[in-house]
C-alpha positions as CSV (number, residue, x, y, z in Angstrom):
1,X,119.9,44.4,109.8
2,X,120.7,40.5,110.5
3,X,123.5,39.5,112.4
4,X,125.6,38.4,109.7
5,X,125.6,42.1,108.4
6,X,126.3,43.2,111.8
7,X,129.4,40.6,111.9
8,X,130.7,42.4,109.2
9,X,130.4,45.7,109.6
10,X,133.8,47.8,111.3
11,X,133.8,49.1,114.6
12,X,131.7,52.7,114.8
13,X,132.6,55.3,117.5
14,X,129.6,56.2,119.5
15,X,130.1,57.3,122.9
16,X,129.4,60.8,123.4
17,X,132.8,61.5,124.2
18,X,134.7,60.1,121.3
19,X,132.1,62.1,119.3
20,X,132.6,65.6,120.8
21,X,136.1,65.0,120.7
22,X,136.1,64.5,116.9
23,X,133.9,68.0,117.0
24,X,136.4,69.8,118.9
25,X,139.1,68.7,116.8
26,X,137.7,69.4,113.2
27,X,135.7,73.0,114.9
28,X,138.2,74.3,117.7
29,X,136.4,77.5,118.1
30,X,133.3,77.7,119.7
31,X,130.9,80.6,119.8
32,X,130.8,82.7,123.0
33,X,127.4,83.1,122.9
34,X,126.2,79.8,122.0
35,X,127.1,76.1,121.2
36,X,127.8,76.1,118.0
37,X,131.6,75.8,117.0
38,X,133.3,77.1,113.6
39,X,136.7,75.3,112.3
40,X,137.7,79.0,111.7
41,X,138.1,82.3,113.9
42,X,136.7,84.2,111.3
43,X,133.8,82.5,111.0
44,X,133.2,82.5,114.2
45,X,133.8,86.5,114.5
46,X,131.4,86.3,111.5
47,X,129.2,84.5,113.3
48,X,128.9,86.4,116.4
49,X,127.7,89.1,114.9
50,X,124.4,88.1,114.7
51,X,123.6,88.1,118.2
52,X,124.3,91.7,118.4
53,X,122.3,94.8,116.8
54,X,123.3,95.8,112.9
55,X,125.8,97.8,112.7
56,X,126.6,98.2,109.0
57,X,125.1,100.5,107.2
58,X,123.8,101.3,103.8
59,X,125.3,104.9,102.7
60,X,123.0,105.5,100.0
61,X,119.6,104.2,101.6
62,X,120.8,104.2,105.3
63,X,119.6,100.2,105.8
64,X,121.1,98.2,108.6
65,X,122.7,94.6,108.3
66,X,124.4,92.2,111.0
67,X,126.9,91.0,107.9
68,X,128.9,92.3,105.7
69,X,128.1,90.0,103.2
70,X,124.8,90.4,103.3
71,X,125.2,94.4,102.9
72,X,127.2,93.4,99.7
73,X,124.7,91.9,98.3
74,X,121.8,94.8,99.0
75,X,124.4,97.5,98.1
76,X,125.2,95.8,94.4
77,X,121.5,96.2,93.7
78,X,122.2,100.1,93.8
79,X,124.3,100.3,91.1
80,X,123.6,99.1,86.9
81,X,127.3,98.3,85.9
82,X,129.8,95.5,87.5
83,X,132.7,98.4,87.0
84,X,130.5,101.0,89.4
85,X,129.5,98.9,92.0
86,X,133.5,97.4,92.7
87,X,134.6,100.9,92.7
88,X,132.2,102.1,95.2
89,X,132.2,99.2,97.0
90,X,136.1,99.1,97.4
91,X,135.6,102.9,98.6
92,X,133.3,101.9,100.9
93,X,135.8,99.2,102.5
94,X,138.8,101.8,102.3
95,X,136.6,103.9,104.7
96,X,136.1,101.6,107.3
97,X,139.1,100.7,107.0
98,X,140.4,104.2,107.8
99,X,137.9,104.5,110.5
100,X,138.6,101.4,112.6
101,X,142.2,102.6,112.9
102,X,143.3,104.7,115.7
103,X,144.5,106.9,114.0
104,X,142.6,110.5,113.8
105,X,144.2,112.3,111.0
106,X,143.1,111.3,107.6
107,X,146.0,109.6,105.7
108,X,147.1,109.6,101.9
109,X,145.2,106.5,100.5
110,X,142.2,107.0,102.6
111,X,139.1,107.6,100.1
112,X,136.1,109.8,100.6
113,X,133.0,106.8,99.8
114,X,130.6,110.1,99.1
115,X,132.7,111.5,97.0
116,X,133.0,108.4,94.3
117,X,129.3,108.4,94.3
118,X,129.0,111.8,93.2
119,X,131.9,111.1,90.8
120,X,129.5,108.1,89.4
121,X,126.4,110.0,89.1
122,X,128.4,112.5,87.1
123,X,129.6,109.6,85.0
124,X,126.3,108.9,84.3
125,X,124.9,111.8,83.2
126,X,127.9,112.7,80.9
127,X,127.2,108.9,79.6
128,X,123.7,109.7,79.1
129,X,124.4,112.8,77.1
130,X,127.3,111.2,74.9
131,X,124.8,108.1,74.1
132,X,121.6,110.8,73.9
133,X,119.5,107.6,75.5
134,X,118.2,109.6,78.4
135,X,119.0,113.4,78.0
136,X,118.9,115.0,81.4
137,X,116.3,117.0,81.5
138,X,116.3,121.0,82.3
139,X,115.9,122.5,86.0
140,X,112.5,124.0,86.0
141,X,111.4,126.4,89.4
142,X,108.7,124.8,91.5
143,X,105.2,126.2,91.2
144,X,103.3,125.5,94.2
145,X,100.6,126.5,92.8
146,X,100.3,123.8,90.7
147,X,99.5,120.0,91.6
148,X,102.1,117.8,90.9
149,X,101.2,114.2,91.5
150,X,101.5,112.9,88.4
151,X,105.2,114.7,88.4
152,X,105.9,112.3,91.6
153,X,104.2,109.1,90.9
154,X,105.8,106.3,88.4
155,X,102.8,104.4,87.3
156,X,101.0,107.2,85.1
157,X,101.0,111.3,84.3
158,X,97.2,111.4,85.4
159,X,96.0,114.6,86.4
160,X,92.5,114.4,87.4
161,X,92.3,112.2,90.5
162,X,88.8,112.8,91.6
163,X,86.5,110.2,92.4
164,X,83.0,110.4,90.3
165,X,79.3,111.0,91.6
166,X,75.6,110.0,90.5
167,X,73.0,112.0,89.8
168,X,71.3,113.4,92.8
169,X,67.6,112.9,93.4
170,X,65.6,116.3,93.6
171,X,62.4,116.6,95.4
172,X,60.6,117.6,92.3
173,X,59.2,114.4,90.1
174,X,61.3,112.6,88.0
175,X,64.2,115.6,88.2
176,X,67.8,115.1,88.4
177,X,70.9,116.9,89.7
178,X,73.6,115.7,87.5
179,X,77.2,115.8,89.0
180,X,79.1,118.9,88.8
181,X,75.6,121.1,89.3
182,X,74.4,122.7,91.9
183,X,71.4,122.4,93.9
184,X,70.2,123.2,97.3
185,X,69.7,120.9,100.9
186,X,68.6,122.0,104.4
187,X,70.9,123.3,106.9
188,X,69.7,120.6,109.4
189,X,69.0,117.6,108.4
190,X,64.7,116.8,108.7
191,X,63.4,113.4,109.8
192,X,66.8,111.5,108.3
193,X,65.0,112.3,104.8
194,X,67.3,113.8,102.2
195,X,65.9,116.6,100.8
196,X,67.4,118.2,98.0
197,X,66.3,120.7,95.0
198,X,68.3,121.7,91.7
199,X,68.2,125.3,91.5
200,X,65.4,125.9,89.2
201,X,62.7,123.4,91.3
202,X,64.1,125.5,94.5
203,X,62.7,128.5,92.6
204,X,59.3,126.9,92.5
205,X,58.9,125.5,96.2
206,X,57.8,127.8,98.5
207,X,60.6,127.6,100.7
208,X,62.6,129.8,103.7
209,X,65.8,130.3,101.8
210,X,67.8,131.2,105.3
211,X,67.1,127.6,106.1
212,X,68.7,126.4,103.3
213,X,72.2,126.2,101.9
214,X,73.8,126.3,98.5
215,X,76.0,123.0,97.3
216,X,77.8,121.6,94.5
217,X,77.2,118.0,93.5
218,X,81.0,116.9,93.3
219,X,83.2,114.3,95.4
220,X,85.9,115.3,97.2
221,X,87.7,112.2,97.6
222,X,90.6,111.7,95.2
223,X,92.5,108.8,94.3
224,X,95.6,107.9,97.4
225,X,98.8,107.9,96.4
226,X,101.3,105.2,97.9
227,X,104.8,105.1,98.5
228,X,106.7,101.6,98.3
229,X,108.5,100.4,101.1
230,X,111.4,99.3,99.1
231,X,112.1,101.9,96.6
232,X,110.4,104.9,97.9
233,X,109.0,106.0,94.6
234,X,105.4,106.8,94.9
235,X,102.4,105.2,92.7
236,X,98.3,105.9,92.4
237,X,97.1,103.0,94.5
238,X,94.6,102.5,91.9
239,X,97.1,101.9,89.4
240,X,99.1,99.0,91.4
241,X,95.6,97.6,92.7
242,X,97.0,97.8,96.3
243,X,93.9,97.5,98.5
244,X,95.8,96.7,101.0
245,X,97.1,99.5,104.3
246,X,100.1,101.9,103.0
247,X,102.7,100.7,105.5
248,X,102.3,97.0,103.8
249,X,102.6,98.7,100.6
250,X,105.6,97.2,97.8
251,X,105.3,98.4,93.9
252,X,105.2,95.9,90.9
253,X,108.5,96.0,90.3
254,X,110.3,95.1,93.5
255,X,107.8,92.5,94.3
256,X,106.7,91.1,90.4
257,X,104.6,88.3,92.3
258,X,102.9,90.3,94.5
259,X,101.0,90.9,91.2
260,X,100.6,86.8,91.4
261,X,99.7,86.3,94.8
262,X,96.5,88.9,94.5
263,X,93.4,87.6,94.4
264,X,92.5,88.2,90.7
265,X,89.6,85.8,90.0
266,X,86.6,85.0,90.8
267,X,87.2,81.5,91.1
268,X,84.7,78.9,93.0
269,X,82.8,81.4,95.4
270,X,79.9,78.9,96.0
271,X,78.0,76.0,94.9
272,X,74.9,77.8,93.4
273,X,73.6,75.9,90.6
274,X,72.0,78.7,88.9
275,X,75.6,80.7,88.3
276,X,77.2,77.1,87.2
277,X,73.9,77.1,84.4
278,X,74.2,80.3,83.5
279,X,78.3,79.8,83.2
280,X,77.9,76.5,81.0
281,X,75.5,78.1,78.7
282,X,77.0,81.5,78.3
283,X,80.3,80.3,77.1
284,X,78.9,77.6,75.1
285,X,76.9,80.8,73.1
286,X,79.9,82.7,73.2
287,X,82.2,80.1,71.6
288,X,79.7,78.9,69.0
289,X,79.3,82.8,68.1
290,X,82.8,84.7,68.6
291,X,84.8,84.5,66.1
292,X,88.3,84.7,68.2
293,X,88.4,81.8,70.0
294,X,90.8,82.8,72.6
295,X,89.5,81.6,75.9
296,X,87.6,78.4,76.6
297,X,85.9,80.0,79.6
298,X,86.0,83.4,78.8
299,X,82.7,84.6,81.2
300,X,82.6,83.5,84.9
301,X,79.2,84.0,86.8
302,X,78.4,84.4,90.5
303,X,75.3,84.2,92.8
304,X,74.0,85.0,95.9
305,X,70.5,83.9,97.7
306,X,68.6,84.4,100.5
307,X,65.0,84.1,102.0
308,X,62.9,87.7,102.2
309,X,59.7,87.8,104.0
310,X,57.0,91.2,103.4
311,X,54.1,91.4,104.8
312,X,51.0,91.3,101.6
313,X,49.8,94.9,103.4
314,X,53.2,96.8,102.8
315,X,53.1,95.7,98.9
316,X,49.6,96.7,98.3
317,X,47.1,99.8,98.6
318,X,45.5,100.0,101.8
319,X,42.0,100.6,100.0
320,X,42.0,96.9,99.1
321,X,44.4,95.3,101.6
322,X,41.7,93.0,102.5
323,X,41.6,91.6,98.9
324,X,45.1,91.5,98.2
325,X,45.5,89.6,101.7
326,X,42.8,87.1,100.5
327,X,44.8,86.0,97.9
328,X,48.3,86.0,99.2
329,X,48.0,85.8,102.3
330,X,49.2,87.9,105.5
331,X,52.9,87.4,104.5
332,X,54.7,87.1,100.7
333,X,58.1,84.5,101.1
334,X,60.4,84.8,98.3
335,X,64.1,84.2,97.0
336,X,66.1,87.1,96.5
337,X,69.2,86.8,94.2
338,X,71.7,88.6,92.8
339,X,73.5,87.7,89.8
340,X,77.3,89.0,88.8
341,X,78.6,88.4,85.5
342,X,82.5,88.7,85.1
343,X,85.0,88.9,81.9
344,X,88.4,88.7,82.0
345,X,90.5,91.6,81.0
346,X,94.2,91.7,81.6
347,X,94.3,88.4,83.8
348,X,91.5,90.4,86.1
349,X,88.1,89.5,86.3
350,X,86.3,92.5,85.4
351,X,81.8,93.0,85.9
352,X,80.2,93.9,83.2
353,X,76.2,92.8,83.8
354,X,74.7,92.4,87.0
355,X,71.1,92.1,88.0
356,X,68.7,91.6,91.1
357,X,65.8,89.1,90.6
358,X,63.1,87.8,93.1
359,X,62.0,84.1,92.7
360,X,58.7,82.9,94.2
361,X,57.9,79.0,94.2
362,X,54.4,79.8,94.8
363,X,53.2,82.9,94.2
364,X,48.6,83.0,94.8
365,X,48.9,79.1,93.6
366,X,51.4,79.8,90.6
367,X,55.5,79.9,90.6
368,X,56.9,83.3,89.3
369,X,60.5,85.2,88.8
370,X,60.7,88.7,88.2
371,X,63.6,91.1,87.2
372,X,64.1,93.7,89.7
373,X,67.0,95.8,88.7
374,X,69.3,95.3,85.6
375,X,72.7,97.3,85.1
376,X,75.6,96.6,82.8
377,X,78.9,98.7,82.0
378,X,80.9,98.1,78.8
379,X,83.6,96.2,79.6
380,X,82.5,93.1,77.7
381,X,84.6,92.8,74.8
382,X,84.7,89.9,71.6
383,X,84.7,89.9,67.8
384,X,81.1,88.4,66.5
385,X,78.8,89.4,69.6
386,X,77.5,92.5,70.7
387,X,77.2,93.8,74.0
388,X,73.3,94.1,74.0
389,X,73.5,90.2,72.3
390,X,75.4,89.4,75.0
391,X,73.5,91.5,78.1
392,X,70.3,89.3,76.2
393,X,71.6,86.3,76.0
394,X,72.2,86.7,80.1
395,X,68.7,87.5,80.5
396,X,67.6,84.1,78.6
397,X,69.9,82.3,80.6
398,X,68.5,83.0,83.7
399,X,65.3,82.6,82.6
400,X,66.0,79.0,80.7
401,X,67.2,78.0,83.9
402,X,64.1,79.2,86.1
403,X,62.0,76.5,83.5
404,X,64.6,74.1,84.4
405,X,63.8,73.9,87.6
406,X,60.3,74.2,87.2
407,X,58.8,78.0,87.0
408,X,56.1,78.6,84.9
409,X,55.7,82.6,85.0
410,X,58.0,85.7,84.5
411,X,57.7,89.3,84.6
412,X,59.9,92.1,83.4
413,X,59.4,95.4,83.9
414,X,60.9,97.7,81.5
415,X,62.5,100.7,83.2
416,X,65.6,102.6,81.5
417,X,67.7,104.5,83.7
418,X,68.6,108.6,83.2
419,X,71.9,109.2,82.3
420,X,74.1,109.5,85.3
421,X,71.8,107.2,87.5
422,X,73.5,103.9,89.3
423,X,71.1,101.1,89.6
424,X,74.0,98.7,90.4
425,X,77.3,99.6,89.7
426,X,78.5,102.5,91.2
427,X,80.1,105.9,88.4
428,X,79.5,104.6,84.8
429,X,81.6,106.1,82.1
430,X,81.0,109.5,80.4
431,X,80.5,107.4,77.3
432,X,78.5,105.0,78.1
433,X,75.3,105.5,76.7
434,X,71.5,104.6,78.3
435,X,68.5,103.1,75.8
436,X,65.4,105.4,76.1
437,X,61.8,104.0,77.0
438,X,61.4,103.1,73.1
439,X,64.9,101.5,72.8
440,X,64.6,98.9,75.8
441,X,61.1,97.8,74.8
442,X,62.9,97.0,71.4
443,X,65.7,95.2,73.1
444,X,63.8,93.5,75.2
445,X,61.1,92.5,72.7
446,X,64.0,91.0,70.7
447,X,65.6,89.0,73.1
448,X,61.8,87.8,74.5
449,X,61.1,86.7,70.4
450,X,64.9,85.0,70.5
451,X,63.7,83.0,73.4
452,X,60.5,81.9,72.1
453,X,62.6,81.1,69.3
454,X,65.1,78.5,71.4
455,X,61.9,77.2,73.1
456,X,62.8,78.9,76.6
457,X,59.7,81.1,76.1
458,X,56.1,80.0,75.2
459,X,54.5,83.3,75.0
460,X,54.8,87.2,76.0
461,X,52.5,89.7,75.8
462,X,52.9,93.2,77.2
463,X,50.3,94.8,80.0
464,X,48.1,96.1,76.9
465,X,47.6,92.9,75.7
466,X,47.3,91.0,78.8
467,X,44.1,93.6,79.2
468,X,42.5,93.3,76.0
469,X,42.4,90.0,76.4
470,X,40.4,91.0,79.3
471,X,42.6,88.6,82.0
472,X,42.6,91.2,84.7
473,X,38.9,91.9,85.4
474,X,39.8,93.7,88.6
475,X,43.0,95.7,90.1
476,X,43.3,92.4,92.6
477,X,43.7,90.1,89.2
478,X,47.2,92.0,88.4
479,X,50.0,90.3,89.8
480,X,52.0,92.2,92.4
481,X,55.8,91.3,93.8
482,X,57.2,93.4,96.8
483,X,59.2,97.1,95.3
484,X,57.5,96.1,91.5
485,X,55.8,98.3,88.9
486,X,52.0,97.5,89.7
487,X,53.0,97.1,93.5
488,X,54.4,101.0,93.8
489,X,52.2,101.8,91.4
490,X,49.0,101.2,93.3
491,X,50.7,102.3,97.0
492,X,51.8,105.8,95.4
493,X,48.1,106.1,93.7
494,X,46.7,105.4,96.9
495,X,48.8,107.6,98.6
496,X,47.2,110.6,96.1
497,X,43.3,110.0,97.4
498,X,41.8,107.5,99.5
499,X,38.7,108.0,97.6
500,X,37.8,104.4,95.8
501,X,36.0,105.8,92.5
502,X,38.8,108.5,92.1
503,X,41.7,105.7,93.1
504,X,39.9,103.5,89.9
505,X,40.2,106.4,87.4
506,X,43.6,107.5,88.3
507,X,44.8,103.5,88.1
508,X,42.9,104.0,84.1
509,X,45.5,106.4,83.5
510,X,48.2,104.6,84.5
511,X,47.4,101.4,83.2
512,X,47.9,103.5,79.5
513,X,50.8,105.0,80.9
514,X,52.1,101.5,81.5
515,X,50.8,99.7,78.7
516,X,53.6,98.8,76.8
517,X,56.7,99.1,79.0
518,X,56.4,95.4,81.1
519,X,56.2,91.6,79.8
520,X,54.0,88.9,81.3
521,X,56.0,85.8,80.2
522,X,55.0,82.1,79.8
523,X,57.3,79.6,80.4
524,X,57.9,76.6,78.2
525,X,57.3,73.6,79.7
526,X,58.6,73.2,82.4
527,X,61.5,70.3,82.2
528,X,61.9,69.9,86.1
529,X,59.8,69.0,88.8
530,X,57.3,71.5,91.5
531,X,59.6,75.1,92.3
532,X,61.1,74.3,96.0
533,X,63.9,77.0,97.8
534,X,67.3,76.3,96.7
535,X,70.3,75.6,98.8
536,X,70.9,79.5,100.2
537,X,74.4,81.2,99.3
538,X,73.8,84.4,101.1
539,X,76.4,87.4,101.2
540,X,76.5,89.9,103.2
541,X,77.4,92.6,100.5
542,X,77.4,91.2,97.2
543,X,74.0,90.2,98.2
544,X,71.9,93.2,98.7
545,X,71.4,95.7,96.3
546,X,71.6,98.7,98.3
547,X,74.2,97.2,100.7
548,X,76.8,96.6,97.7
549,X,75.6,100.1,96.3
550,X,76.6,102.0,99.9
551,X,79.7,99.7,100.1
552,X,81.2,101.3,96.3
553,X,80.5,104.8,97.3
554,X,81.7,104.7,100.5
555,X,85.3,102.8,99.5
556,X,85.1,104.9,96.0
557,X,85.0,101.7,94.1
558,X,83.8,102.9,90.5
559,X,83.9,101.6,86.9
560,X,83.9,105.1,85.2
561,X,86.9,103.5,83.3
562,X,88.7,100.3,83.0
563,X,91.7,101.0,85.0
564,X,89.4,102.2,88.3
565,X,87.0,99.4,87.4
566,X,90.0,96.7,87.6
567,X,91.1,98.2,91.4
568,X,87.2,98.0,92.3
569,X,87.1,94.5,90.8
570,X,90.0,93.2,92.9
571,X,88.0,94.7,96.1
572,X,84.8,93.8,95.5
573,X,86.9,90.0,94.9
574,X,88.4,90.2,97.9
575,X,85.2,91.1,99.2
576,X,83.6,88.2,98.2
577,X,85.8,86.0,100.0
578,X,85.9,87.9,103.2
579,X,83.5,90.9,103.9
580,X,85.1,92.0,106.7
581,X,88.2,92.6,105.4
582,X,88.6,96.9,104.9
């Protein structure tokens, strides 16, 4: 400010007297319990009572508050009508009224608060009955007997609140124990090997049936019920999507953005160039195909990578170990990733395709990718494009990428799953139904033609061909990946005889068994430059097949049907983000 301004400018009051003078004058009454000062005595009385413990409290949910105000407010969220809160409210003053005076005897306008709200209540229901809105219903006698949580919960009328199980594995070959059958395990457990028989293959063993017990292949675990903090009503946790602890627990409808706040998408989780491909391609297929064009980015995808190293001898017989360890060498380094695909349903996220693939730059001097496991659940929903399109066009993706970056060879092996068994997600629906052998080689054939077709694929040709064409003179010629067809193939044949000339003709027989149920694939030319590791987005769950297998079962997260596959999703994305966090 220049002096001129200062010149003109009238004479301020600043000494720190003349200022708490002015204070004292305008706020004469000063709190007794701290500095602050209040032009009124009520205020200050007001005031004061927040330095001491609540003392007003709710009648009808026995809350505390410090100010009567404040209690005003929580106690007109009780009542639905303007005319029913005052009365009560007015009651409720009249009361403490009566009680602060020293008087003991009740007098002739003091009013009983209870008492109104009983009056209201009965208000209501004779309103209810007059209007016919909400007819009270009739008292019915308690049957113990009977569960009754979907009496006491506000979000559904489920009954059945078990959790699903898979198919148990029995000893016999290729034999199932489907859930809800019984089957027999040991007493005590042997070698940390689970060892179990469905009832008819127990017949067959030659087995000590003291040592072992009967069981029923069911889950025990049923679906926790959680009461809000606020209201007190009770909900299926599944059905509010609370994965958090019950004590932190608040319903949708006194906390609407709770519901905003959760973490619903996928969003960014990493930088992986393969899920960004595989993104930009998808929904450019899906909005040049769909026919309701609703979402600009309806289909979000997510990877994870890291470096696996297996010794050559663990992936091959031992009978020709030497051979195989010729060619690849003492040790087999690869990518391992796993691949998420995600719709939205409902503002959620939602899986619906998922697959684990192995990736090796160079692979006995050549660069391969093969498809390990492969498991959808049908939740993928749009007008113009089928589910096994869609699952197809995934499997091209991936694939048009690999050449993208240089990969010349792919293999798929061709491997349908039994009704009831989980390769990825964990509890597929009752309705969902599996393609047999004959089905996926069709499907797959028809995807592998589509993308010879777009010019992602040169060539296929199934292990039948490959062999008439005589390109594997010896068992060593077959490509082999670590936990692949021709890898357990040959362990498991060598595991039958150690005797070479027996090994051969037993591998005859399963080279017809196999012949036309796995691709050898030929790459297009290759647009990018020599195969090199990519930048590594590991995850400690998401990322391993078995880990995020054992994670579902363990926290029950299941997509037997939307709604549980929605709670699961907003886990597994929570998950995603921080692993450690149930």
């Amino acid at each position: 400010m220049s002096s001129e301004n200062q010149e003109n400018q009238p004479n301020q009051v600043t000494s720190p007297k003349a200022s708490s003078e002015k204070t004292s004058r305008h706020k004469p009454y000063r709190c007794r319990l701290c500095p602050q000062r209040f032009g009124f005595r009520s205020l200050r009385e007001e005031h004061e009572k927040m330095h001491k413990d609540p003392e007003l409290k709710c009648v009808l949910c026995s809350k505390l508050f410090r100010l009567k105000g404040n209690l005003k407010k929580h106690f007109q969220l009780h009542f639905l009508r303007e005319d029913e809160f005052q009365k009560a409210w007015e009651s409720y003053i009249d009361d403490e009224n009566n009680a602060n005076a020293k008087n003991n005897g009740p007098t002739s306008t003091q009013v009983d608060t209870k008492q109104v709200l009983k009056d209201l209540k009965k208000n209501r229901a004779a309103d209810r009955r007059r209007s016919s809105i909400e007819p009270k219903p009739k008292k019915a006698k308690p049957n113990t007997a009977k569960e009754s949580n979907s009496k006491s919960t506000r979000c559904c009328k489920l009954k059945d609140l078990r959790y699903g199980t898979s198919n148990r594995f029995c000893m016999a070959e290729e034999c199932r124990i489907p859930p809800g059958a019984k089957y027999m395990c040991p007493k005590k457990e042997m070698d940390d090997e689970v060892q179990n028989y469905c009832l008819k293959c127990f017949e067959d063993a030659d087995l000590d049936v003291n040592d072992w017990e009967e069981k029923e292949n069911t889950n025990p675990a049923l679906e926790e019920i959680d009461e809000c903090g606020i209201c007190k009503k009770l909900f299926h946790r599944v059905c509010e999507l609370n994965i958090r602890s019950k004590s932190s627990f608040i319903c949708k409808n006194c906390s609407p953005r709770r519901v905003f706040n959760m973490m619903r998408r996928v969003g960014t989780v990493n930088e992986d160039e393969c899920a960004k491909f595989m993104a930009r391609k998808l929904n450019e297929f899906i909005l040049e195909n769909n026919r309701q064009k609703k979402h600009k980015i309806p289909v979000t995808v997510v990877s994870f990578t890291k470096m696996k190293e297996v010794a050559t001898s663990e992936m091959c017989p031992e009978l020709d170990a030497s051979d195989f360890i010729q060619k690849y060498s003492e040790t087999v380094k690869f990518v391992y990733r796993a691949i998420y695909a995600y719709h939205m349903i409902d503002g959620i996220d939602v899986p619906f395709f998922s697959m684990f693939v192995t990736e090796y730059p160079s692979h006995a001097g050549q660069s391969w990718c093969t498809i390990n496991y492969l498991d959808t659940v049908p939740y993928f929903e749009s007008k113009g494009i089928k589910r096994g399109a869609m699952h197809g066009e995934i499997v091209l993706t991936y694939i048009d990428y690999m050449k993208s970056i240089g990969y010349e060879n792919a293999h798929i092996w061709s491997n349908p799953p039994n009704q009831g068994d989980d390769f990825i997600f964990n509890i597929h629906p009752d309705y969902q139904t599996f393609l047999g052998q004959n089905g996926l080689n069709d499907w797959y054939i028809r995807i592998l033609q589509k993308g010879k077709e777009d010019g992602i694929i040169q060539s296929y040709k199934t292990f039948e061909e490959k062999m008439k064409e005589n390109v594997f003179k010896s068992m060593v010629d077959i490509p082999i990946f670590p936990d692949s067809l021709w890898s357990n193939v040959m362990k498991e044949t060598n595991m039958e005889t150690s005797n070479k000339n027996t090994f051969k003709k037993k591998m005859q027989a399963n080279y017809k068994k196999h012949a036309v149920d796995n691709f050898w694939l030929k790459l297009n030319e290759p647009s990018g430059s020599e195969p090199a590791i990519p930048t590594l987005f590991p995850h400690p769950i998401m990322g391993d097949q078995e880990t995020f297998m054992d994670k579902c079962a363990e926290m029950n997260l299941e997509f037997s049907t939307l709604r549980r596959a929605k709670f699961s999703s907003v886990s597994l994305i929570k998950l995603m983000y921080d692993a450690d966090y149930f």
